[in-house]
C-alpha positions as CSV (number, residue, x, y, z in Angstrom):
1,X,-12.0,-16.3,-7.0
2,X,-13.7,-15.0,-3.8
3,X,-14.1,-11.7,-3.7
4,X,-15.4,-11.2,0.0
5,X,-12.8,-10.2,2.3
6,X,-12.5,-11.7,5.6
7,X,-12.2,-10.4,9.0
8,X,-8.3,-9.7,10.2
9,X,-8.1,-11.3,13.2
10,X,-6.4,-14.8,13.4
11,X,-9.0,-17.7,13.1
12,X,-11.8,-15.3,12.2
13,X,-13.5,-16.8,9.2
14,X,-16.7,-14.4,9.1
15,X,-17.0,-12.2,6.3
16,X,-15.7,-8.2,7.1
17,X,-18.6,-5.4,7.3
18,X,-15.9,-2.9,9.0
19,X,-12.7,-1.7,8.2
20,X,-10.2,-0.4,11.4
21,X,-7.5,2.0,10.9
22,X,-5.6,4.2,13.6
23,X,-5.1,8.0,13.9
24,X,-1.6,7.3,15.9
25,X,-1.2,11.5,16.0
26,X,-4.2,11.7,17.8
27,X,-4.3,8.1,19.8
28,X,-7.4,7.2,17.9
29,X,-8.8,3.9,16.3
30,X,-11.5,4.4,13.9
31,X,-14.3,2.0,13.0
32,X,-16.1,2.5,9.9
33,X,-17.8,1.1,7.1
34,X,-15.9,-1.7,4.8
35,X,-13.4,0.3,2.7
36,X,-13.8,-0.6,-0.7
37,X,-10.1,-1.8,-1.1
38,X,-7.8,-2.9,0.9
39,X,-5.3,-1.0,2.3
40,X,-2.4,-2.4,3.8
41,X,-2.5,0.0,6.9
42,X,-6.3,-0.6,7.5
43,X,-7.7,-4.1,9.5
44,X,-11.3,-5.6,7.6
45,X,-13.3,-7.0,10.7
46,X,-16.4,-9.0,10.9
47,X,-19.1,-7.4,13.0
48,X,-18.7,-9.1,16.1
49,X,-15.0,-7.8,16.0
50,X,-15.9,-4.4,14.7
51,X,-18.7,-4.2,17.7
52,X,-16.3,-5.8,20.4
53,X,-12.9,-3.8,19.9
54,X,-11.1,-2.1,22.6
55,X,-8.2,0.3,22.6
56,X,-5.4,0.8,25.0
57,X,-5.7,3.0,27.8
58,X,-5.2,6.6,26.8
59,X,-6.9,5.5,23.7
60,X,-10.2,6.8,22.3
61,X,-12.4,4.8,19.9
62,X,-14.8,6.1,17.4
63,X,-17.0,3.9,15.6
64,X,-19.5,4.0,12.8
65,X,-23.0,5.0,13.6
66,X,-25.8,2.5,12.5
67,X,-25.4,-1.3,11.2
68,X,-22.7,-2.5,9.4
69,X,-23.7,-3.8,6.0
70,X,-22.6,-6.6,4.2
71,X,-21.2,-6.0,1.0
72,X,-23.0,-6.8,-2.1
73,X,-20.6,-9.2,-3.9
74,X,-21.8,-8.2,-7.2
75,X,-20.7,-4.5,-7.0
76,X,-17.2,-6.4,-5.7
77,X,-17.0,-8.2,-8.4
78,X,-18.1,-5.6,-11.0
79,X,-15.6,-3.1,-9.3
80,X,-12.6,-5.6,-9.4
81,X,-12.9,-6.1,-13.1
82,X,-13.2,-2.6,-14.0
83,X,-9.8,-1.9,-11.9
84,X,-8.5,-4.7,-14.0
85,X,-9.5,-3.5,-17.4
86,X,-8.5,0.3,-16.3
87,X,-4.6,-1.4,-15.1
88,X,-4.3,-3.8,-18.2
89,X,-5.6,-0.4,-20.5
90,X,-2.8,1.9,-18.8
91,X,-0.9,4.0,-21.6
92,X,1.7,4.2,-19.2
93,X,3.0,0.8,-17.9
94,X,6.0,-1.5,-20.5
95,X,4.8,-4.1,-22.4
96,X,5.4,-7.4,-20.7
97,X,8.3,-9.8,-22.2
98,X,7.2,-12.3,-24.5
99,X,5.6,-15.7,-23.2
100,X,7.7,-18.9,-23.2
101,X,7.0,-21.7,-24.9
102,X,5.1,-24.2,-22.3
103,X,5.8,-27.9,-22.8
104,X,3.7,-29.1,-25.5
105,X,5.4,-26.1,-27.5
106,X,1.8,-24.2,-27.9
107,X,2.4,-20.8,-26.6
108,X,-0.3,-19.3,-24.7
109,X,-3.7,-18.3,-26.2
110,X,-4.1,-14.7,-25.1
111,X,-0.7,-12.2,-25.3
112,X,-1.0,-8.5,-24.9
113,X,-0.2,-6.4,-28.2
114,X,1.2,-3.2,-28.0
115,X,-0.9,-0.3,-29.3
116,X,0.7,1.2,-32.7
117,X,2.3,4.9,-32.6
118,X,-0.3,7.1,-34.6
């Protein structure tokens, strides 16, 4: 699995270095540094699109100071499995229904255990 995001806009391929989100209270689109999750309210753009957006009249746009960086993919990578050990370690979350039996009648290899009651 990749874990480089790529830029927002349709047929964009590039890797993202920005992320855009909008102030719509005070008619502001904000370019800054690549968030370092996704949000579903935020755009990732690649540095030409980060660079080269516009905002409708009325509109003010306030961008990052300096160079967009590429991220490092092995801080993504490092920070993605820690979020999944910290989810699959949550005290707080119902233990998932037992695994069917696939075809060959071999049940999976790995199934989650609940912890005991000290």
């Amino acid at each position: 699995m990749s874990s480089v995001r790529k830029c927002s806009r349709t047929g964009c391929l590039n890797p993202a270095v920005a992320t855009l989100t909008y102030a719509y209270s005070d008619s502001t689109a904000v370019v800054g540094p690549l968030a370092t999750a996704s949000e579903p309210h935020s755009y990732d753009l690649c540095e030409e699109h980060a660079l080269r957006l516009t905002a409708p009249r009325g509109w003010e746009v306030v961008r990052h100071e300096g160079e967009f960086a590429a991220p490092d993919r092995s801080d993504d990578e490092l920070t993605a499995l820690a979020e999944a050990v910290r989810e699959a370690g949550r005290s707080d979350r119902p233990a998932p229904p037992p695994e069917p039996e696939g075809p060959s009648g071999r049940r999976g290899h790995l199934r989650v255990l609940p912890d005991p009651i000290s």
